[in-house]
C-alpha positions in Angstrom: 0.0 0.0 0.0 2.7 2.0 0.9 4.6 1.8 -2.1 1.4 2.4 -4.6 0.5 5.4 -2.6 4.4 6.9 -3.3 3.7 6.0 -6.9 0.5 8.1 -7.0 2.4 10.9 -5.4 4.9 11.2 -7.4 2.9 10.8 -10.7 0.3 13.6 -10.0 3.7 15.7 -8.5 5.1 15.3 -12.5 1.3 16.3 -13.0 1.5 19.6 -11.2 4.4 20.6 -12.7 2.9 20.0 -16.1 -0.3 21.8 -15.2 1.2 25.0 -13.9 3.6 25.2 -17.1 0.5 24.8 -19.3 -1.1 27.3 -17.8 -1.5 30.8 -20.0 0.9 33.7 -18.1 -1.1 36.3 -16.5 1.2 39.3 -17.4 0.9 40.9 -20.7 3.9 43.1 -21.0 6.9 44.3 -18.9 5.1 47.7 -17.5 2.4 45.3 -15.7 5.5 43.9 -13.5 6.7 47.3 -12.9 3.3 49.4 -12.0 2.4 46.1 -10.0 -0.6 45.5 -11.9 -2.3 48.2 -10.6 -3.8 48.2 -14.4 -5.5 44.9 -13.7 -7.1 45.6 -11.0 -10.5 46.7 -12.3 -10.7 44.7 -15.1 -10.5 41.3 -13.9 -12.3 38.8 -15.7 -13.1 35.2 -14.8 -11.5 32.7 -16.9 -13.0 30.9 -19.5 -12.0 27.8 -21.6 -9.1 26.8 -21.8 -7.0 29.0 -18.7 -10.3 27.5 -16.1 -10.2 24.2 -17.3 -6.3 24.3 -16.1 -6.9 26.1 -13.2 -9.7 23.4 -12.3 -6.9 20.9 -13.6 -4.6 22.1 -11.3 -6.7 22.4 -8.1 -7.6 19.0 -8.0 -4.4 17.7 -8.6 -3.7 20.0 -5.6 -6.0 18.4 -3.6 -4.8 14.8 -4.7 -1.7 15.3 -3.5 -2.0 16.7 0.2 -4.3 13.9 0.5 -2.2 11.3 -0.7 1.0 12.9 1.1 -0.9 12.6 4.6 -2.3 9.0 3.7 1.6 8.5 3.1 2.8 10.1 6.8 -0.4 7.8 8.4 1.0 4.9 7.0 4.4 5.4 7.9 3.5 6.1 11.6 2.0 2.8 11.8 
């Protein structure tokens, strides 16, 4: 058990990684990183298609993992 729970958490950790690179960057030019962003403020939009489906993507792998890391430190305390 304990070795196909360190399998699972290291698969969705490769995951993760993939996820997050796949995901569209937020910042559109080299000024937005030097006002802050401060442009972005009032129009923030929710995602759509492709950018929510990764962020979805990405949250549950999330989740996954934290549960599968603690099923891993119950396991190994007992």
């Amino acid at each position: 058990m304990y070795n196909l729970l360190m399998t699972i958490l290291l698969v969705v950790s490769v995951l993760i990684i993939i996820a997050v690179m796949m995901q569209p960057s937020k910042q559109s030019d080299a000024m937005s990183a030097l006002s802050g962003g401060a442009d972005e403020l009032f129009s923030k939009q929710k995602a759509r298609g492709f950018e929510a489906f990764m962020q979805k993507v990405t949250t549950v792998l999330g989740i996954v993992f934290f549960v599968d890391a603690l099923a891993l430190v119950y396991l190994s305390s007992h």
